[in-house]
C-alpha positions as CSV (number, residue, x, y, z in Angstrom):
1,X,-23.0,-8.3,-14.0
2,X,-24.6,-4.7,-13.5
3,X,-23.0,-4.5,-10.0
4,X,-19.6,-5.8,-11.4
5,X,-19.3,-3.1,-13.9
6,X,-20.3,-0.7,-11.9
7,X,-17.7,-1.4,-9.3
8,X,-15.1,-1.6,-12.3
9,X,-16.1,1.9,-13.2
10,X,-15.7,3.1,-9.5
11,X,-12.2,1.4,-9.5
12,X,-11.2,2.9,-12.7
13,X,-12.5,6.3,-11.4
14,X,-10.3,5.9,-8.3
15,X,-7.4,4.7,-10.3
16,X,-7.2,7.9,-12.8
17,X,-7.2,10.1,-9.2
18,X,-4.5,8.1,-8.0
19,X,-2.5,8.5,-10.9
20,X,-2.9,12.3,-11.3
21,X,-1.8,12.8,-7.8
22,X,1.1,10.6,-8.3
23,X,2.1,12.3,-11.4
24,X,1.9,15.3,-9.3
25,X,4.6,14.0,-6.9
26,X,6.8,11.6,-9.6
27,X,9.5,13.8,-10.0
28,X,10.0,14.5,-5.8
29,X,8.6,11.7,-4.5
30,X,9.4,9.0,-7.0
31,X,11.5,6.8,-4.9
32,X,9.4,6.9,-1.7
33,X,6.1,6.0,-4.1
34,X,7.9,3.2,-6.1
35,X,9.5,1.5,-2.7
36,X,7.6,-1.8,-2.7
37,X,6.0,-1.0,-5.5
38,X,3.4,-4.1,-5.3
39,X,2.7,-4.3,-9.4
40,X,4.7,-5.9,-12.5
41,X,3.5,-2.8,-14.7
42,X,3.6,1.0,-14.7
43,X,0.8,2.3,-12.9
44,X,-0.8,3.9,-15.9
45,X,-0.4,0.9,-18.1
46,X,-2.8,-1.1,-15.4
47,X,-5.3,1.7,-15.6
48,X,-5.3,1.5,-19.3
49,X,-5.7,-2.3,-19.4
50,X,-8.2,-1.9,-16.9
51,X,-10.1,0.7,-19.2
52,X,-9.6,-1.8,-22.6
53,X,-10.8,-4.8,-20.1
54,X,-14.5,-2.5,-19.7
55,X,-14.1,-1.8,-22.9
56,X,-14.6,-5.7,-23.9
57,X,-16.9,-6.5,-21.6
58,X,-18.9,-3.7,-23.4
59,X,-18.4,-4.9,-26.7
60,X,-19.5,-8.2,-25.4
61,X,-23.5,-7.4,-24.7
């Protein structure tokens, strides 16, 4: 479990980067970033879900 939270840490590391640099582009690049768009959410509202979903598995041990 040790291994999985620690990759969910690194992925919600790598997610908060991703999301400053798009909000660094949003307002020139927003069409060319949201073309195929892959996700049903905004892209910060998956890295906050992903934050509360650490945050229960913390609350958990």
């Amino acid at each position: 479990m040790e291994q999985f939270k620690h990759a969910l840490n690194e992925a919600i590391s790598s997610w908060s980067k991703l999301s400053e640099e798009w909000e660094k582009i949003e307002e020139t690049h927003s069409d060319t970033i949201s073309e195929n768009y892959p996700f049903d959410k905004d892209f910060r509202e998956i890295l906050n879900n992903m934050i509360e979903w650490r945050e229960g598995l913390q609350d958990k041990e």
